[in-house]
N, C-alpha and C positions, 0 to 999 in steps of 0.2 A: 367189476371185472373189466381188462381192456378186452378191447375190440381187437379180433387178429382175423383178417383176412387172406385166405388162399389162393392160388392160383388150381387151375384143376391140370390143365396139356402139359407137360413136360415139367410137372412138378409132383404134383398126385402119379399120372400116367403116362405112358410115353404107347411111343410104336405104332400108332396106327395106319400115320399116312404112309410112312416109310413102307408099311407092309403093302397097302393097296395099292402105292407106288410101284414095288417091286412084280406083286402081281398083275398090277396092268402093263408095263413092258414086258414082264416075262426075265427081269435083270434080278439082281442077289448084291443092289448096293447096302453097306452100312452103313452105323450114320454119318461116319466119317466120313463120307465122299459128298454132303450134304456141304454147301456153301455160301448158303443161303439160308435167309430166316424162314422160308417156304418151302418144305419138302418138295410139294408140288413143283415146282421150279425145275426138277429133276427133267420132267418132260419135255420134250421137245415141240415147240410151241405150234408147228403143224399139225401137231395131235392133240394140241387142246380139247378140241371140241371132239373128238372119240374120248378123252378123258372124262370131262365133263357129263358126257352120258355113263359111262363105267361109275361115275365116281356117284350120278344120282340112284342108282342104283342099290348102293352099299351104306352102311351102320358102321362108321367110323371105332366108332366103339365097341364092335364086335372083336377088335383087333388090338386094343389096349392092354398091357399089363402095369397094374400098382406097383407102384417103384419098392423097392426094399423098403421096409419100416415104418411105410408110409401111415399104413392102417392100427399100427400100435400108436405107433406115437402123436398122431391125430387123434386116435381114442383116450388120450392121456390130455391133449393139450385139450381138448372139450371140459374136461374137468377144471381148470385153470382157467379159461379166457370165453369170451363169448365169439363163438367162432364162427366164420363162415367160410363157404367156395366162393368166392369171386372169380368167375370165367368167362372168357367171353367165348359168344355162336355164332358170330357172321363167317360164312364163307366169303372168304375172298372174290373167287373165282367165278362163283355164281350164288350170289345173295338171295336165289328167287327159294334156295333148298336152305335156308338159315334154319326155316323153322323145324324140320324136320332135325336139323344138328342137334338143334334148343333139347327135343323132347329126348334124343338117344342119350345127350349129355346127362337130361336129368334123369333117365331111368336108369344110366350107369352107375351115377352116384347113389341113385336110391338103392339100388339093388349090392353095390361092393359094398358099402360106408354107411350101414344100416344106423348107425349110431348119430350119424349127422341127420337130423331134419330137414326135411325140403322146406320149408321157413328159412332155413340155412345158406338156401342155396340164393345167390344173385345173379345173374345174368344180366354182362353189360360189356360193349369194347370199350366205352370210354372206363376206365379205370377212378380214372382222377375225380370223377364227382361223388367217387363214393370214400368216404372219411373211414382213416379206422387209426390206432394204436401201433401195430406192427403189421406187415406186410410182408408174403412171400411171396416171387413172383420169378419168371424164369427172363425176363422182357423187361430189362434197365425202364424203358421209358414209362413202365407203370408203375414204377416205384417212384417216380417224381413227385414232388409237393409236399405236404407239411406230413411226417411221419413220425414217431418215438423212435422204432425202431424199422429199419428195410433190410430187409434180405432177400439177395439174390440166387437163385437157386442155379447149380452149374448145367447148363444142356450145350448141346450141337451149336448152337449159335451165339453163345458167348461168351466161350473159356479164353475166346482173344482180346475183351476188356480189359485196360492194364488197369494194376490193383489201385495205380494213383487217380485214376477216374471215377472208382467206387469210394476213394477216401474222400474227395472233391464233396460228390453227393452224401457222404455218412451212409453206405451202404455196406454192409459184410456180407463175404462171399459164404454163400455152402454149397457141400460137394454132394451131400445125403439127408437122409431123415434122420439118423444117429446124431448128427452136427448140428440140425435143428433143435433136438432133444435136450443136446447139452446147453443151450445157450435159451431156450423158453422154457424147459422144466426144472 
């Protein structure tokens, strides 16, 4: 079987920061107003540190939803490939709360995607030392290095990749889990 690794943030799930975003200004941005690879970035950097406390506060993952399709056609491609989440936990902002991200990551997976094993699951930011077969990911630059197949998964931050930067890399663009469906089932 190949090896097919996932990405979990804004491939599996979306929405989380944007929502704690929103509720800690107290603002109603989409994602559209998002310009940046860092939701967080939203905030106004005098208020970092009120954020920072807000933000050790809350379970990122309480605030996620599974993308369309995601959960059928991942239960589909486990039949097919040896799969895993590849995701990474570091906080940016403050690294000292990574581990606490690490364990809501993995009880979210545990708890939506009962069918994936936490054997399954990887935890890592460097991407690149981990080998596989094909690759989804929402973050070009973790799709670099020796791959069969990469696909990049479309989010907030990088529908403005032109398509001849993805042909360069041998990367295909997808828009859903249907488009993943058709092209690894």
């Amino acid at each position: 079987m190949k090896k097919l690794m996932i990405d979990m943030d804004d491939v599996i799930c979306d929405g989380g920061f944007l929502t704690l975003v929103n509720q800690f200004l107290n603002t109603n941005y989409k994602i559209e107003d998002v310009k940046a690879y860092y939701i967080q970035d939203l905030i106004p950097k005098e208020r970092m540190s009120e954020w920072a406390e807000y933000f050790h506060k809350q379970n990122l993952y309480e605030h996620v939803r599974l993308l369309d399709g995601a959960y059928e056609v991942m239960e589909n491609l486990q039949k097919n490939y040896e799969l895993y989440i590849l995701t990474a936990y570091i906080i940016r902002d403050d690294k000292s709360i990574s581990g606490k991200n690490l364990l809501n990551k993995f009880n979210w997976l545990y708890k939506e995607l009962p069918f994936i094993k936490p054997e399954q699951y990887i935890f890592a930011d460097n991407k690149s030392v981990i080998s596989s077969d094909i690759r989804i990911d929402d973050k070009i630059s973790n799709l670099k290095g020796e791959c069969e197949k990469k696909l990049l998964f479309t989010a907030y931050h990088n529908k403005n990749i032109p398509e001849s930067e993805l042909e360069k890399e041998n990367i295909i663009r997808v828009d859903n889990w249907k488009e993943i469906g058709k092209i690894l089932l």
